[in-house]
C-alpha positions in Angstrom: 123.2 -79.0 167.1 121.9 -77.3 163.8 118.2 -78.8 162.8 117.5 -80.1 159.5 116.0 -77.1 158.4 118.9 -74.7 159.3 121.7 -77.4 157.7 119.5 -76.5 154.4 119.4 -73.3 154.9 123.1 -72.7 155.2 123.4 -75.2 152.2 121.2 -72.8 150.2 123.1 -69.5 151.3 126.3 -71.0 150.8 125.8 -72.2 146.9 124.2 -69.0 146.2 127.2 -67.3 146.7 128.4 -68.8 144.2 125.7 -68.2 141.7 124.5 -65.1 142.2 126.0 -61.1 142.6 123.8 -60.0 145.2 122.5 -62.2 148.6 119.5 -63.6 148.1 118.8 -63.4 151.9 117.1 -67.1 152.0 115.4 -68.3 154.7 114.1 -71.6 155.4 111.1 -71.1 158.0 110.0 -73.9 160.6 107.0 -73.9 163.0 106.1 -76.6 165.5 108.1 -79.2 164.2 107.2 -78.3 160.2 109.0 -81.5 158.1 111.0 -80.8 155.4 109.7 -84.6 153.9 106.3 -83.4 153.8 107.4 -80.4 150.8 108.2 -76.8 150.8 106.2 -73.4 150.1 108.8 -70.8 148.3 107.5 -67.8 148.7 107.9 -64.7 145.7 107.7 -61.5 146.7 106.1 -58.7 145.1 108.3 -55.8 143.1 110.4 -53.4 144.9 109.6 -55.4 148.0 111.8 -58.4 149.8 111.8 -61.5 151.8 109.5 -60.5 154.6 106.2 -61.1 152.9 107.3 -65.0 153.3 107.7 -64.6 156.9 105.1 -62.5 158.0 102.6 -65.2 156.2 104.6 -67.5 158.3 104.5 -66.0 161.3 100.4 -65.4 161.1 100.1 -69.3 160.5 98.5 -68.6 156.9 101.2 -70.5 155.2 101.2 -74.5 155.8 104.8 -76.7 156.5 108.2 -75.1 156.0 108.5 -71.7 153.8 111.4 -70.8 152.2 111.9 -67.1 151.4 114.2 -64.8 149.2 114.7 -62.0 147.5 114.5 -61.3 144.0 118.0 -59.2 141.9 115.2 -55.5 142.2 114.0 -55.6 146.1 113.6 -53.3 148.4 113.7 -50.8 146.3 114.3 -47.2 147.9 112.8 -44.7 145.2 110.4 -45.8 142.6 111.4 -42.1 141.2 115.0 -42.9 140.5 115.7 -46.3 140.3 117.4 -47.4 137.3 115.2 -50.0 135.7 117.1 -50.2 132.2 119.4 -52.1 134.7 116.8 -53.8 136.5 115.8 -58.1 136.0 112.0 -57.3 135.6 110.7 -59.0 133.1 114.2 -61.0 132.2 115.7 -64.6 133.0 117.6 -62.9 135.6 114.4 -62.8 137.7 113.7 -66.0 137.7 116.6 -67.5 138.2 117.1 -67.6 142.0 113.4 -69.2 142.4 114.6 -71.7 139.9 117.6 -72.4 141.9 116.1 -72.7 144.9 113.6 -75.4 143.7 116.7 -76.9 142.1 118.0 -77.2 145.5 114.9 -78.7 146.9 115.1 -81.8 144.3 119.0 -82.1 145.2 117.9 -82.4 149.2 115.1 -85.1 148.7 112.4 -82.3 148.5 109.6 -84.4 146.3 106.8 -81.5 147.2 107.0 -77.8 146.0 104.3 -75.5 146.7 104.8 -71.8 145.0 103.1 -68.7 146.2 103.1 -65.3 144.4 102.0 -62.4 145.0 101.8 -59.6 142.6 105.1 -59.1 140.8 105.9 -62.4 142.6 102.7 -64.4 141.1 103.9 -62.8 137.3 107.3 -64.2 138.1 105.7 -68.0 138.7 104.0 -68.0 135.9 107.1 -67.5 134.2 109.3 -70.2 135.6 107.3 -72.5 135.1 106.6 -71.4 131.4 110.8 -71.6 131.2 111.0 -75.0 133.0 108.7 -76.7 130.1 110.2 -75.2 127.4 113.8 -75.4 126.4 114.2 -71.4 125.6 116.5 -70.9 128.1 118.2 -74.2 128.4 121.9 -72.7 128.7 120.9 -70.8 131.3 119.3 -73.0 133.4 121.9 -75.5 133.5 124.2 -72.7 134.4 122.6 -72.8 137.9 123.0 -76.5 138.0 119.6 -77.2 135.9 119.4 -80.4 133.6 116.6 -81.5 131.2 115.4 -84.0 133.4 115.7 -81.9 136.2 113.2 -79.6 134.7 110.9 -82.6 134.5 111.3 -83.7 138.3 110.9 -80.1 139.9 107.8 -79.3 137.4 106.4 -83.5 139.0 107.3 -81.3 142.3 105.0 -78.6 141.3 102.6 -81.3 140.3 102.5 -82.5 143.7 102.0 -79.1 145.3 99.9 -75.9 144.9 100.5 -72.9 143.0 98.8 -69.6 144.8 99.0 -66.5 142.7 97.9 -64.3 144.9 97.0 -60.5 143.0 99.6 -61.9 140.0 101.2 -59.5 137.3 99.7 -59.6 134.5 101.3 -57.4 132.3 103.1 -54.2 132.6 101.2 -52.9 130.1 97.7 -53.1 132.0 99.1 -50.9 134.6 100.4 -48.3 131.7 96.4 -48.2 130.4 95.6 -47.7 134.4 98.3 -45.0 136.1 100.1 -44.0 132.6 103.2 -44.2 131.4 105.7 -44.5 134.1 109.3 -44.3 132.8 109.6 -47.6 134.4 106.8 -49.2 134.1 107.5 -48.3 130.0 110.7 -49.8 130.4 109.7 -52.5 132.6 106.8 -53.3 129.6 109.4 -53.3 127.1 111.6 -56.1 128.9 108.4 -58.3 129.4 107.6 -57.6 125.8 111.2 -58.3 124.6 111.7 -61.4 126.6 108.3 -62.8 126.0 107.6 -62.8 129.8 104.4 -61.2 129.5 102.5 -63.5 132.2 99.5 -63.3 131.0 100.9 -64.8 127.3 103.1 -67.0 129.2 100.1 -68.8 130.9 100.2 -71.3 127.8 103.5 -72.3 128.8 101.3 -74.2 131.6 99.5 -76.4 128.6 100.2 -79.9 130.1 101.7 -79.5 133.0 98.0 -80.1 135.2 98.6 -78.2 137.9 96.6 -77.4 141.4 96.0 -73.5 141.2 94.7 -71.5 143.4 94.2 -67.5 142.0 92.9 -64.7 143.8 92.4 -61.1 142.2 91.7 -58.0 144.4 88.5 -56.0 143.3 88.9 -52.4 142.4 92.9 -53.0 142.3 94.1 -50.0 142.9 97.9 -51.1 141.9 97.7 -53.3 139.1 94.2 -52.8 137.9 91.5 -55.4 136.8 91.3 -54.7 132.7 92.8 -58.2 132.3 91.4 -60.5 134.9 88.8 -61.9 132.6 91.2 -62.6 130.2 93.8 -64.0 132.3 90.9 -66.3 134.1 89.8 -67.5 130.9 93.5 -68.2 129.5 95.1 -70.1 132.9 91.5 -72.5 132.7 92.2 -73.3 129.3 95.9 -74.2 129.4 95.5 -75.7 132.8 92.7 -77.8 131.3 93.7 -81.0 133.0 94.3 -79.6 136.4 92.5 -78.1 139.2 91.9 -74.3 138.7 90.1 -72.7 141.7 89.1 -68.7 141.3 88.7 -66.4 144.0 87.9 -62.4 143.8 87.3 -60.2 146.9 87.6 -57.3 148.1 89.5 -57.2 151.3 91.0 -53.1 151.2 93.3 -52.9 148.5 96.6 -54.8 146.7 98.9 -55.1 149.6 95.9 -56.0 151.9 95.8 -59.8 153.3 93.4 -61.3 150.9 91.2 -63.7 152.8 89.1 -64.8 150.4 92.6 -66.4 149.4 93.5 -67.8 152.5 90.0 -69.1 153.5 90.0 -71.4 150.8 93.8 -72.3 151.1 92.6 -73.4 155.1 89.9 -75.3 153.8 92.2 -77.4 151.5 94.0 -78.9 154.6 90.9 -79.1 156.6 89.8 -81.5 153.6 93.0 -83.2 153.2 92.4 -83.6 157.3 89.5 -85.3 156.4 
C-alpha cells in the first residue's frame, strides 16, 4: 500500500506531465515518519545542476520534515562551453514556473506550511517567485499552471508560515560578469534577467509586505558568484522584509558548492528552540 507521501508524489509527476515539456523528476522525500500535515521544504537547485542537492540535504538530516525536490527547464547541464543559453529559462518565467506549481500543488493537497530553500541559482530563483506571486505581472501565466489570485495569497500565507533559506543566492548575473568576465552565457544569461526584470537583487522589493522568516547565508571569498553585492543585497532584503524576521549568516566553510554550516547551525538551532 502506497504511503501518503508516495500518493502525492505520483499526483505531482502525473499533472506535470501535463504542464510541462521536460520531466521535472519530483520527489517527495520522507524520513522516520516525516508528516506531510506538519509542511513541506521544496528544495531549488543551483544552475546547471538537478534534483539531488534536495536529497543529499535529506539524506545528511540537515533538512527538517518532508522535502520535495525537482528540477528546473536548464539542469544538468553537460558543457557550460556549448550549451545554448539564448534557449535556455534563466532569468525567464519559464524558470520559475515548476516551483510555482509545485507549491500550487501543496495548497491543493492540504499543505498549509511551505518552507523554500535555495541555493545559488536556486536562492535567485526564490526571490523571484515570490516577487511574481505578489504582483500580478505574470497573472496569465500563472493561472496557466492552475494559479488563481487568491491562490497567490494562500501559498504566499504558506510561505508566511514557513522559512525561506537562501543559501549562497544569485544575485545578479551581472556581479559574476565584473568577477570572471564576460562569459557568452553569462552575457546572455544577464540580458534575460535584465529583460525580464528578474534581477534578484532588484526583485528583493517584491518581498515589501509579505514579512517573511529568512534565513541567508553568503560564502566568504565566493569563488563562483563573488561577494561585490552582498552588502547591498543585505541591506535591500532587511529593508523590504522590514516586518519579518531576517537572520544573516557569512562563513567561510571552503568554497560555493561547500556545505555551509554556519547555515545549517543556525537552521538546527531554530528547531531546538521551537523544541523548547
Amino acid at each position: 500500500m502506497q504511503t501518503v507521501a508516495q500518493q502525492f508524489e505520483n499526483d505531482l509527476v502525473k499533472r506535470a506531465s501535463h504542464l510541462f515539456s521536460y520531466s521535472l523528476g519530483t520527489k517527495v522525500l520522507v524520513i522516520d515518519g516525516d508528516s506531510l500535515k506538519e509542511g513541506v521544504t521544496i528544495s531549488l537547485h543551483g544552475s546547471g545542476a538537478n534534483k539531488d542537492l534536495g536529497r543529499m540535504l535529506k539524506d545528511r538530516r540537515l533538512l527538517r520534515g518532508p522535502v520535495i525536490t525537482f528540477n528546473f527547464p536548464d539542469h544538468d547541464i553537460p558543457d557550460w562551453n556549448t550549451y545554448d543559453f539564448t534557449q535556455s529559462a534563466f532569468g525567464t518565467i519559464n524558470e520559475l514556473l515548476p516551483p510555482l506549481f509545485l507549491m500550487k500543488q501543496c495548497l491543493d493537497h492540504g499543505i498549509e506550511k511551505i518552507s523554500l530553500y535555495g541555493f545559488s541559482a536556486g536562492g535567485g530563483v526564490t526571490v523571484n517567485l515570490l516577487a511574481v506571486l505578489n504582483s500580478d505581472k505574470y497573472a496569465h501565466e500563472l493561472e496557466r499552471i492552475g494559479i488563481t489570485y487568491n491562490d497567490r495569497g494562500l501559498i504566499l500565507e504558506a510561505v508566511r508560515k514557513g522559512l525561506v533559506i537562501l543559501d549562497c543566492p544569485l544575485k545578479s548575473a551581472d556581479e559574476i560578469i565584473a568577477a570572471r568576465g564576460p562569459e557568452k552565457g553569462l552575457v546572455v544569461c544577464d540580458q534575460h534577467y535584465r529583460l525580464n526584470e528578474m534581477r534578484p537583487i532588484d526583485r528583493l522589493d517584491g518581498l515589501e509586505g509579505l514579512d517573511l522568516n529568512v534565513l541567508l547565508y553568503f560564502e566568504q571569498n565566493d569563488e563562483v558568484l563573488s561577494n561585490r553585492d552582498d552588502q547591498l543585497y543585505i541591506d535591500r532584503l532587511k529593508t523590504y522584509n522590514a516586518g519579518g524576521i531576517t537572520t544573516i549568516l557569512t562563513g567561510s566553510t571552503g568554497g560555493h558548492n561547500s556545505l555551509s554550516r554556519p547555515l545549517w547551525n543556525a537552521y538546527e538551532k531554530l528547531f531546538t528552540h521551537k523544541a523548547d
